[in-house]
N, C-alpha and C positions, 0 to 999 in steps of 0.2 A: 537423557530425557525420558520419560517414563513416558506409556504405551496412551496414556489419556491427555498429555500433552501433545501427541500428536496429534489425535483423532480434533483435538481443540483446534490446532494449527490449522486444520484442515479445512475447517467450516468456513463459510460465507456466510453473510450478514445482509438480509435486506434492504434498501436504503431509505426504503417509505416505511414497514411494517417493523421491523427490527427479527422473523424471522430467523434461526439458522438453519444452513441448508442441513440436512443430514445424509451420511455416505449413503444408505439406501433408501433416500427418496429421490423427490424431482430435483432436476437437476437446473441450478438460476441459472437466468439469463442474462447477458452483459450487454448496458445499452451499448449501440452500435456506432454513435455517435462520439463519446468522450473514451469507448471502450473500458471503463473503472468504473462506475457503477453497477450496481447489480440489484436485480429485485428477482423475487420469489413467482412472480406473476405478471403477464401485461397491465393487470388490472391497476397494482401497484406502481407500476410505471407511469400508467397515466395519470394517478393522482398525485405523486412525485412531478411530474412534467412541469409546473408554474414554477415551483422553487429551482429545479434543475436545470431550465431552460439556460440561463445566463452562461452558468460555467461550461455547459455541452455546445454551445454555440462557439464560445469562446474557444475552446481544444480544438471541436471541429474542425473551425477557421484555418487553426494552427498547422493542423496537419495536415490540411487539404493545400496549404499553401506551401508547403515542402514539398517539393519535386525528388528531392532525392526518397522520399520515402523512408528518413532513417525516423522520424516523428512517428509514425506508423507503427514502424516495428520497436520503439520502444515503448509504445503500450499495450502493446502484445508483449514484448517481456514482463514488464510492470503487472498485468495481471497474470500472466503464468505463473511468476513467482513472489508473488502476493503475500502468502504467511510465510514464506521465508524470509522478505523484507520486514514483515511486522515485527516476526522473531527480533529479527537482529537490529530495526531501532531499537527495541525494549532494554537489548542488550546494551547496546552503542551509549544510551542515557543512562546506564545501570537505573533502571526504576523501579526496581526490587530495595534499591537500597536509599537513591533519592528518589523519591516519587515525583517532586516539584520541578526535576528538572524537566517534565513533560511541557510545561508553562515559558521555558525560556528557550530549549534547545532543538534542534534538526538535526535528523543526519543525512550528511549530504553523502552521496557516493557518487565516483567518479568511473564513468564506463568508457569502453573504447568497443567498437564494432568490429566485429568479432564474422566473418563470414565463415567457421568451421565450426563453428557454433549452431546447433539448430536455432537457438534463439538470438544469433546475432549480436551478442557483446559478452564483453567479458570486464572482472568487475576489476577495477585499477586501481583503485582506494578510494581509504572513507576519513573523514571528519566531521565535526562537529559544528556544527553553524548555530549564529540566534536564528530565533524562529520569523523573525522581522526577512532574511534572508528571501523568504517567500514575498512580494510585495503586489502582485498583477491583481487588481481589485476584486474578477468576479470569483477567482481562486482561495482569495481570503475570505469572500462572504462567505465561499461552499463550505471551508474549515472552521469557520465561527457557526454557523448552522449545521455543521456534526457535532463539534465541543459540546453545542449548549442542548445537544440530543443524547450526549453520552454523559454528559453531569447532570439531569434528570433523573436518568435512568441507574442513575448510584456509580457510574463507571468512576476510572483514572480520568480520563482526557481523550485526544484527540494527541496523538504521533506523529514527527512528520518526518515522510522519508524525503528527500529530494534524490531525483535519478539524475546526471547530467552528462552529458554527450558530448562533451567541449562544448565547443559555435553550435554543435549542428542540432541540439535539441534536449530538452530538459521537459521533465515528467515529474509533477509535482503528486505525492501519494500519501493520505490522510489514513492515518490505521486511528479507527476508536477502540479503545482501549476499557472492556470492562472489568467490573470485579475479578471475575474467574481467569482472565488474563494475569494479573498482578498474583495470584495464590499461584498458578501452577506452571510460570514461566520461570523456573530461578535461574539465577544468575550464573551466564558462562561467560569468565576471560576469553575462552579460544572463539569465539563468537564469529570474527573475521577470518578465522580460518574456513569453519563451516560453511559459511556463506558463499566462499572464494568454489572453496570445492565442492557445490552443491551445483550452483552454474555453469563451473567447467564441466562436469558430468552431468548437464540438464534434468538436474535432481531435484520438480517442481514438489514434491511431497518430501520434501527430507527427513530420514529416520530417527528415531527415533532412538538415545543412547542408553 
């Protein structure tokens, strides 16, 4: 993967403004509440706040009501390693080659907790799911209100990764997918390998080939 593929990988995405962050500027903030969102500023936060409220209540809830705490720490995985999951749905749909499968398919990955792990899992395999898979109401409005933010703005879609934990907890992760994602993401079979060994060696920036 070429040196501007990474720097791409790398960036964050505002969730009110459409910002990206850049390596030497300020650095976003993640709300505190759903832990995956992310804005450029307080200020964007709060005008984000009425549309955001349902799905951040909702996660909230979720993890607040987990005692073991593994809900927690899988959204703290989930945004550590954030463009490495986007990578690898991109990959996982090859949609370099079908674009449309963005419209029907998830991938879902299966983790196990991982205590020798700084980030607590390790990733156990992946497959392919419909995207109906997803089904918890305020989760799909949040992914219907990125899709119809990233098909405005000229993108592919909306991605979806599903994290899942066995019983103990599942992490649903929306990658919007623009133009310049589709032009300079191409396509790698070893995909699942990278991924596997990017986590076991907490490799939240992975290099670039």
């Amino acid at each position: 993967m070429s040196g501007s593929s990474s720097r791409h990988r790398g960036h964050r995405q505002c969730d009110q403004c459409g910002n990206v962050e850049e390596a030497d500027g300020p650095q976003f903030q993640t709300c505190g509440g759903c832990l995956m969102a992310q804005y450029c500023s307080s200020t964007c936060q709060r005008l984000q706040w009425p549309s955001h409220k349902a799905v951040c209540t909702y996660t909230r809830n979720a993890r607040n009501a987990d005692e073991s705490g593994v809900t927690r720490s899988l959204r703290k995985f989930t945004s550590a390693f954030e463009p490495l999951l986007g990578w690898a749905g991109f990959q996982a749909l090859q949609l370099k080659r079908v674009p449309s499968n963005i419209r029907q398919q998830a991938l879902l990955l299966d983790l196990a907790p991982n205590d020798r792990s700084k980030y607590r899992f390790a990733v156990q395999g992946a497959r392919l799911v419909p995207r109906t898979y997803v089904s918890d109401a305020p989760v799909v409005e949040e992914i219907q209100r990125r899709e119809e933010r990233c098909r405005q703005s000229g993108g592919l879609g909306v991605c979806l990764i599903v994290l899942q934990c066995g019983e103990l907890a599942t992490q649903v992760m929306p990658v919007e997918l623009d133009r310049q994602c589709s032009i300079i993401w191409e396509h790698d079979d070893n995909w699942y390998k990278t991924l596997t060994t990017c986590v076991e060696n907490g490799l939240t920036a992975f290099p670039g080939r």
